[in-house]
VMD Tcl script that draws the C-alpha trace (Angstrom):
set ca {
  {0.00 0.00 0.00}
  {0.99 3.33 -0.58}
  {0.09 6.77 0.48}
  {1.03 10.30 -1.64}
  {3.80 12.73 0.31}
  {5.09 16.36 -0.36}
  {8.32 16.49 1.11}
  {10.22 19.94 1.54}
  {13.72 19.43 2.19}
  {17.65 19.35 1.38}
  {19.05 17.04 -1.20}
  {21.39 15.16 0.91}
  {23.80 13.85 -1.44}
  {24.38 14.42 -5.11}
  {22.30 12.47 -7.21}
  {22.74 8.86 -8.89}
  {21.79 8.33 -12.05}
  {21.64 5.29 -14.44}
  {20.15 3.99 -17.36}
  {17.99 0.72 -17.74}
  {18.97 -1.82 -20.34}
  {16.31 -0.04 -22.88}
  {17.71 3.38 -22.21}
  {15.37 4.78 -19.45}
  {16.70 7.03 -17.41}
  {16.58 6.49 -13.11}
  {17.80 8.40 -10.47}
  {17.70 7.62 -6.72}
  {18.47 10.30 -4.49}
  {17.65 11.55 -0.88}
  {15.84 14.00 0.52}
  {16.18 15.48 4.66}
  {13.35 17.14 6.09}
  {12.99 18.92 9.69}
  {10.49 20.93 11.83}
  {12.62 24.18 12.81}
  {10.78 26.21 15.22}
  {11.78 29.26 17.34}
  {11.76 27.96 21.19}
  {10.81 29.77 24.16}
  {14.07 31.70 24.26}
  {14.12 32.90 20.76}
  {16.62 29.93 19.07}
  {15.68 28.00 16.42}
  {15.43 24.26 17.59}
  {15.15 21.54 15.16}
  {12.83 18.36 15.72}
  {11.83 15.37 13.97}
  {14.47 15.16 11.39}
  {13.73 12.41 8.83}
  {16.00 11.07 5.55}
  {13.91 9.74 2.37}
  {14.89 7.49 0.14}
  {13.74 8.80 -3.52}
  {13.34 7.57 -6.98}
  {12.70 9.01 -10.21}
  {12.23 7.93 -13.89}
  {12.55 9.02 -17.32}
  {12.96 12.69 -18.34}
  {12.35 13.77 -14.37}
  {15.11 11.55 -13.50}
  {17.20 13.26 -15.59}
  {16.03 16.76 -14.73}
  {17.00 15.78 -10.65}
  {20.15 14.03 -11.54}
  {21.31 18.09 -12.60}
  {20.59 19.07 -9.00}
  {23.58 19.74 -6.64}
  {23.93 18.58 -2.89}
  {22.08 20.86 -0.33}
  {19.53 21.65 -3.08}
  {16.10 22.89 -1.20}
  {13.61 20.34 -3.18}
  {9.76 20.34 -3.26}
  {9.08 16.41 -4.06}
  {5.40 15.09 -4.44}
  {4.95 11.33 -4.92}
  {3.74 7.95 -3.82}
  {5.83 6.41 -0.50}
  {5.87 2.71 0.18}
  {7.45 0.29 2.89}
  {10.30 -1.49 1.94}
  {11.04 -5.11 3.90}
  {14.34 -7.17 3.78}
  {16.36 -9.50 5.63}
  {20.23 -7.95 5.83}
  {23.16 -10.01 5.92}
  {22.85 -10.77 9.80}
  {19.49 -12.16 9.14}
  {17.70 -8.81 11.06}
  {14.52 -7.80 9.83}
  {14.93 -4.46 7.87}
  {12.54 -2.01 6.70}
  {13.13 1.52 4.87}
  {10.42 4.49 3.12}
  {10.50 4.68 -0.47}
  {9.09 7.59 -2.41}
  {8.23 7.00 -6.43}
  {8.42 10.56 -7.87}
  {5.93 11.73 -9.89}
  {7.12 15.63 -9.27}
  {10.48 17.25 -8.14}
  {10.83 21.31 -8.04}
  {13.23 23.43 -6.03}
  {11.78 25.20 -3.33}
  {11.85 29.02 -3.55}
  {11.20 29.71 -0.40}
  {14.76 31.14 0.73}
  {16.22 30.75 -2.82}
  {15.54 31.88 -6.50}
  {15.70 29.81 -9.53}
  {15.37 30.29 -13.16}
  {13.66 27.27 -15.27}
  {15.15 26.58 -18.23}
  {13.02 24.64 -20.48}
  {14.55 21.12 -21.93}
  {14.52 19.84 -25.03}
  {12.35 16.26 -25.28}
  {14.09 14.20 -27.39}
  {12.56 10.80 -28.50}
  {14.25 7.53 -27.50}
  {15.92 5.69 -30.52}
  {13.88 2.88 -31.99}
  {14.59 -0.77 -31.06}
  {16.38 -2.37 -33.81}
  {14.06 -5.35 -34.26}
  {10.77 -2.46 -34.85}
  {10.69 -0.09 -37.42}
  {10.21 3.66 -36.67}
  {6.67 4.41 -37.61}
  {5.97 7.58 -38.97}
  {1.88 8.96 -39.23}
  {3.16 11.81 -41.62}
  {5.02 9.58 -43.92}
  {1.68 8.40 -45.97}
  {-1.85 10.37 -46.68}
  {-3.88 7.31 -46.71}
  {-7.37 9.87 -46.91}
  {-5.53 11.38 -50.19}
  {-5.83 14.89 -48.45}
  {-2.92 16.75 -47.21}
  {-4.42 18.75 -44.17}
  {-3.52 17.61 -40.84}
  {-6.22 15.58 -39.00}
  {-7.33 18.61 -36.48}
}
mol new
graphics top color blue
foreach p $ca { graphics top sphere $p radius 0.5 }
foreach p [lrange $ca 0 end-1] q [lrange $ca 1 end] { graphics top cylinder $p $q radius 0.2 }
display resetview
């Protein structure tokens, strides 16, 4: 089961990204969140500090891979329990979060967006590329909207 989270926090470490057998692009990262709040004598305290494990595919994989450590991020997405048995036999468990959004926070920073080119992945060898524009099978050239 999984539940959707928006997590504002610090990228942690600089991202890792590889590619899948087919080309697909995935990133794993984390993210560190904390409550800071101003105590009774006027000093910030921190509380509840938590580390998230993160993943992200395709294009938005590649777009967080670009981030640098310390980053302020803004991530949305679905979190899920991970179970495993370690090397000692112990019982393990760890929070995932599948990204379906990842934006820097401009809350005490600035940032520009530069917009990325999409580029389309390569075909496979064994299919050929198809191409709708390559035939007018209705024997009129307008475009179909």
């Amino acid at each position: 089961m999984s539940t959707q989270v928006t997590l504002r926090g610090r990228l942690v470490k600089e991202p890792e990204i590889r590619y899948s057998q087919k080309g697909n692009a995935v990133t794993r990262f984390t993210v560190v969140t904390s409550r800071r709040f101003k105590g009774q004598d006027g000093t910030w305290q921190e509380d509840s500090t938590t580390f998230w494990d993160c993943v992200a595919f395709g294009q938005l994989a590649e777009g967080v891979a670009e981030q640098d450590k310390g980053t302020p991020l803004i991530v949305v997405g679905n979190t899920a329990q991970e179970q495993w048995t370690d090397k000692e036999g112990q019982s393990r468990r760890s929070w995932k979060v599948t990204c379906e959004d990842v934006a820097p926070s401009l809350r005490w920073d600035s940032a520009r967006v530069a917009k990325s080119e999409r580029s389309k992945p390569a075909p496979q060898p064994s299919q050929p590329a198809e191409d709708p524009w390559a035939s007018d099978a209705a024997g009129d050239s307008a475009p179909p909207f």
